[in-house]
C-alpha positions, 0 to 999 in steps of 0.5 A: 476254833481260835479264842481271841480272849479279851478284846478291846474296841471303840466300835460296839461289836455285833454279837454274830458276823459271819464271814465267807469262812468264818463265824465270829462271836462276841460275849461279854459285851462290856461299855467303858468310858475312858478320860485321858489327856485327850478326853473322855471316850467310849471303848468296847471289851469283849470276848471273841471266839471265831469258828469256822463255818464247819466248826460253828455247824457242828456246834449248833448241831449239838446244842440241837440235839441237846435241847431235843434230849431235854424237850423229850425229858419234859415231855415225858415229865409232863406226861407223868404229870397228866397221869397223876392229876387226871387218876 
């Protein structure tokens, strides 16, 4: 992962490009407008973090198995909920 921190533009970044070898993220989508001697014109700040392909797929494999941790846990809450209303 190489974070890129804040980054300035005056082209609005997707939020997901993914590349032949990486994957590039941009958060913090921020639109300014900027007036100077020239006039006024709109430039974009953001965050970007770019990941490689194996690095992005490790990441999402772990926020998958986080959220199935968290689907059991509600599952069985539910579970218990079921049981109290019904005796």
């Amino acid at each position: 992962m190489i974070d890129h921190g804040i980054v300035k533009s005056t082209v609005k970044p997707e939020e997901k490009v993914v590349d032949d070898y990486s994957v590039w993220l941009a958060t913090d989508i921020k639109e300014n407008t900027i007036s100077d001697d020239d006039g006024e014109r709109t430039e974009f700040e953001y965050h970007l973090i770019q990941y490689t392909k194996d690095e992005y797929i490790k990441l999402i494999d772990e926020k998958n198995v986080t959220l199935e941790e968290q689907l059991t846990d509600t599952q069985l809450a539910l579970c218990d909920v079921y049981e109290m209303i019904g005796g």
